[in-house]
N, C-alpha and C positions, 0 to 999 in steps of 0.2 A: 655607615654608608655602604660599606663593601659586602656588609650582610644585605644590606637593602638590595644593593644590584645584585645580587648572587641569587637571592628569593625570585628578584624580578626575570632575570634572566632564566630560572627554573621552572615556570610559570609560562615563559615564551616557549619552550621547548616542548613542552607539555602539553598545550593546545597545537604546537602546528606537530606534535603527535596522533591528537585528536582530529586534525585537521586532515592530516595525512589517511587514517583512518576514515574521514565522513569518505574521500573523495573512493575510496577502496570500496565501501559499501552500497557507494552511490553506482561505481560500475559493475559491484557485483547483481546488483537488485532490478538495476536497469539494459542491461546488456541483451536478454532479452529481446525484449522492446524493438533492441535502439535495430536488430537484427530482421525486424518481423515487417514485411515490406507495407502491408495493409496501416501500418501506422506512419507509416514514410505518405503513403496517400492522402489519410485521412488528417494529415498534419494542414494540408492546403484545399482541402472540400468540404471539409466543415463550416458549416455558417457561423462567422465571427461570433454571433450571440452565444453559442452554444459553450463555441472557445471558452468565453467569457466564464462562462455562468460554470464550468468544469475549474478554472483555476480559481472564483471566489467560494467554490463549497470545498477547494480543497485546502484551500488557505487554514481555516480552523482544523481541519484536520491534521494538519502539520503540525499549529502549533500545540496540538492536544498530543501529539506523540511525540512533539519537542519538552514537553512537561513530563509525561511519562519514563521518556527513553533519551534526550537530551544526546548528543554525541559527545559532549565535551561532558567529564568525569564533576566538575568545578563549578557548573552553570546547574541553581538549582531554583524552582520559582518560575512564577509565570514571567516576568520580567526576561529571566534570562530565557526560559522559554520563548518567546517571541525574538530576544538575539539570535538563537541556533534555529531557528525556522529562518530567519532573511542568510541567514550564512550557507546551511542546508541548500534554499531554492536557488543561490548563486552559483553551489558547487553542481547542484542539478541540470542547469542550463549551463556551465563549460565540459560537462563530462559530455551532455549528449553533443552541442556545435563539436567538439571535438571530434567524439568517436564518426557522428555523421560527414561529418568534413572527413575525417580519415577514411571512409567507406566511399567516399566518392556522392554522397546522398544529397548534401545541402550545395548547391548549385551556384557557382560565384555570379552569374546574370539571374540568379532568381527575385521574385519581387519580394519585396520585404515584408509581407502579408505571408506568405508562401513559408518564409523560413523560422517568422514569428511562431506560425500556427503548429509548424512539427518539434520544434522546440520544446512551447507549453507543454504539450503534450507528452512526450519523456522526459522534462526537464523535474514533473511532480511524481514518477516512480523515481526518480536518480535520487531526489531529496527524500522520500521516507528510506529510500536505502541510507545515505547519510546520515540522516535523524538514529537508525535501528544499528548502525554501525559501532556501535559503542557497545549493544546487548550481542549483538553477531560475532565480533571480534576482536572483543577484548579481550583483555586477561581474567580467564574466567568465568567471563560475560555476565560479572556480577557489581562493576566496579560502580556504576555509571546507573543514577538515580534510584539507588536500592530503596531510600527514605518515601518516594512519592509511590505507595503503593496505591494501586487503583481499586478503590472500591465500587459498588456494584453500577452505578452509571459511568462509571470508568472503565468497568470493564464489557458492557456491553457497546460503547464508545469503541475501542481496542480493535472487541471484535470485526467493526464496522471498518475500522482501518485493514486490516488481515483481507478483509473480504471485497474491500477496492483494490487491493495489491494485486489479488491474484483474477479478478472480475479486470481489471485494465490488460493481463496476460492474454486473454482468450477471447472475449470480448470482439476486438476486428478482426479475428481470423472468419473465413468463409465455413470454417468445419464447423464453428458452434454451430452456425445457423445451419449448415446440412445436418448437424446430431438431430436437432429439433426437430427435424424435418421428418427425419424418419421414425421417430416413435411414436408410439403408440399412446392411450389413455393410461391404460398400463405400465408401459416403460416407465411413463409419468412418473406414476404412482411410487413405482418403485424405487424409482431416482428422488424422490424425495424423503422416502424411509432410508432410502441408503445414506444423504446425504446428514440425518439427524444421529443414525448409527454411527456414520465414521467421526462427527462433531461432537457427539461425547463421550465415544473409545479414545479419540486423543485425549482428551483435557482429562478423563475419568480412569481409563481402564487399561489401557497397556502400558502405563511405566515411561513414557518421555520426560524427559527433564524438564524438571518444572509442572510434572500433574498436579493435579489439587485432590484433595483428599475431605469425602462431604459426609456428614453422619445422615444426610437425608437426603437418600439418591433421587426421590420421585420430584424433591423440590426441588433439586439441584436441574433438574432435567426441565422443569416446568420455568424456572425462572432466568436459567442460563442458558442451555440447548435448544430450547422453544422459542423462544424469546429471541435469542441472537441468534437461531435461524431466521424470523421472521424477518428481522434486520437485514440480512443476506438476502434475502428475497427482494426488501426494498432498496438495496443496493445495487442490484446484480441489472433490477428494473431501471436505475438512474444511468448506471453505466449504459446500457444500451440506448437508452435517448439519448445520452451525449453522442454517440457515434451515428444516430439516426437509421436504427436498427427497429425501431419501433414503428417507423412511418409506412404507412402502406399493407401493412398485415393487419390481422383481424385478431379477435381476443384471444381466441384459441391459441394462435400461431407464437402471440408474444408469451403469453402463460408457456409454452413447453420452452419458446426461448431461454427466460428466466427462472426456468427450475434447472435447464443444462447449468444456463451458468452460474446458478446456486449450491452448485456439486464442487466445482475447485472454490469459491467463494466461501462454504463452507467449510472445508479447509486451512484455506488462508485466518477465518476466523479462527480456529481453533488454534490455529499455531500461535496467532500475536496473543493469546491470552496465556500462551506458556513462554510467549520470548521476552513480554514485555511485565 
């Protein structure tokens, strides 16, 4: 019996170890965000659909990198996978009421539409920080779901996560859409060959933790780098109709929108397929 409690009580300690850890990750990941005033805006001018239709596509995304990267060392399986997604999204909505109530942001007469809608909104970068808090900072950063490795629709999934993290960064500020603004066909261009260079120098060619190593660089490039750029592309494009960044511009205009912001999305990609 006193082993039983002794087990049990080791087990409680150990999660609100993990626990303590999601909430660390959650404000490392989201702090950002919770900082960036265009999301404080766009928390209560967004049309409720859009709300909507932004926290049911990230739902699965969550739980796909609660499967992956799980916060708790102990939770392995989609089962528990779907327990650290609802725990995640909870720790993700008290980091941000918090920090935003501590900033003076979230409004004691605001309508409850108003605080719902800025909430959602940094409440799903708080949770993939919490979700990735377990690969970011642990002991190691090797402890937590080493078994579920992701194979090749898992890892262009991944990248898809990488590339909403850092696409929800930049996304409502006013500068992406000034970057757009001022370039060129060219810039374009170029910002797109940069953005396939720097996404498979990470994963491939300068030495970060966690490169992979391909005996068939041109395939490696055609079915990883091509490929989960294109992803980032269709990513970077979703991102910006949620924020309704697409209404009112012309083809041209959203094309260099979504190549800016396929340059940090880009990125973001390449990192979650060496963190995760």
């Amino acid at each position: 019996m006193s082993a039983s409690l002794a087990f049990d009580r080791g087990r409680e300690r150990a999660y609100a170890r993990d626990l303590g850890r999601a909430f660390g990750g959650a404000l490392l990941f989201s702090l950002p965000l919770l900082m960036t005033m265009e999301m404080w805006w766009f928390g209560f001018i967004l049309e409720p659909a859009r709300l909507a239709v932004f926290l049911l596509v990230a739902l699965p995304l969550l739980v796909g990198l609660g499967f992956y990267a799980g916060f708790s060392a102990r939770h392995h399986g989609l089962g528990h996978a779907l327990l650290d997604t609802l725990v995640a999204l909870a720790v993700g909505f008290l980091v941000a009421a918090a920090v935003l109530a501590l900033f003076g942001v979230l409004e004691p007469g605001a309508a409850p539409r108003q605080i719902a809608g800025q909430l959602v909104l940094q409440a799903v970068a708080g949770a993939m920080g919490a979700l990735l808090a377990g690969r970011q900072l642990g002991e190691g950063g090797t402890e937590v779901g080493d078994e579920e490795q992701a194979r090749y629709p898992g890892e262009l999934f991944l990248m898809v996560a990488g590339a909403l993290f850092l696409a929800l960064n930049m996304a409502p500020t006013e500068e992406m859409i000034l970057i757009a603004y001022r370039m060129s066909p060219l810039h374009v261009a170029g910002l797109m060959a940069a953005s396939l260079l720097v996404m498979h120098a990470i994963v491939y060619k300068v030495g970060f933790a966690g490169q992979e190593e391909h005996d068939r660089p041109f395939a490696a490039f055609v079915h990883f780098t091509l490929a989960g750029y294109g992803l980032v592309l269709l990513t970077s494009l979703y991102v910006l109709w949620v924020f309704g960044r697409t209404q009112g511009h012309g083809l041209a205009e959203i094309v260099d929108a979504v190549v800016v912001l396929s340059f940090p999305g880009a990125i973001g990609a390449a990192a979650a397929r060496l963190l995760v």
